[in-house]
Phi, psi and omega in degrees: 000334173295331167299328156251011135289322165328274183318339194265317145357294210263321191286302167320324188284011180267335190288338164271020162246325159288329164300323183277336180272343166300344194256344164293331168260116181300024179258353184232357189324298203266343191252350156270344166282319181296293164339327196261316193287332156300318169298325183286303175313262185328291182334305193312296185323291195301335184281318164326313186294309199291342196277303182325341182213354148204158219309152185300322170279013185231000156290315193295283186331307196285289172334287179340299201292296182313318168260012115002259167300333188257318187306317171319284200287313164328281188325295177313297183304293239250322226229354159095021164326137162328142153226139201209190195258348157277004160278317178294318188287355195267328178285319178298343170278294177327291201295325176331269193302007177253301195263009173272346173260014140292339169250354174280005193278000000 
């Protein structure tokens, strides 16, 4: 079950950095904020829950890495981030180093 407040964890934390690039248009300011600061909460929560059954630096990491990586491809799909293929190769570097400390566990 941590694993998977770990993954729900890792998924919210993609949503307050997209709250935050919504609160750049005053047209979305307070519902991008409200969105990042809610978001920012639940993540804590799921990461908390997942820290009960692993270890903190492969909890941090994995957290880290999922919102990373989806905050990358959010930018690139949704908000018109640059895309070049040693970026795609710099996230692919990230999902590594997330399951090798996950398999080294």
């Amino acid at each position: 079950m941590s694993w998977i407040y770990l993954v729900v964890a890792g998924i919210l934390e993609i949503g307050w950095p997209v709250g935050l690039k919504l609160a750049q248009s005053p047209a979305t300011r307070w519902q991008g904020i409200a969105m990042a600061v809610l978001l920012m909460a639940a993540s804590g929560v799921f990461l908390w829950l997942a820290q009960r059954q692993i270890p903190i630096g492969t909890a941090y990491a994995v957290w880290t890495g999922i919102g990373a990586s989806g905050t990358f491809l959010v930018g690139v799909l949704f908000f018109g981030d640059p895309s070049s293929l040693m970026r795609y190769l710099g996230v692919l570097l990230i999902i590594a180093g997330v399951v090798t400390l996950k398999l080294a566990h």
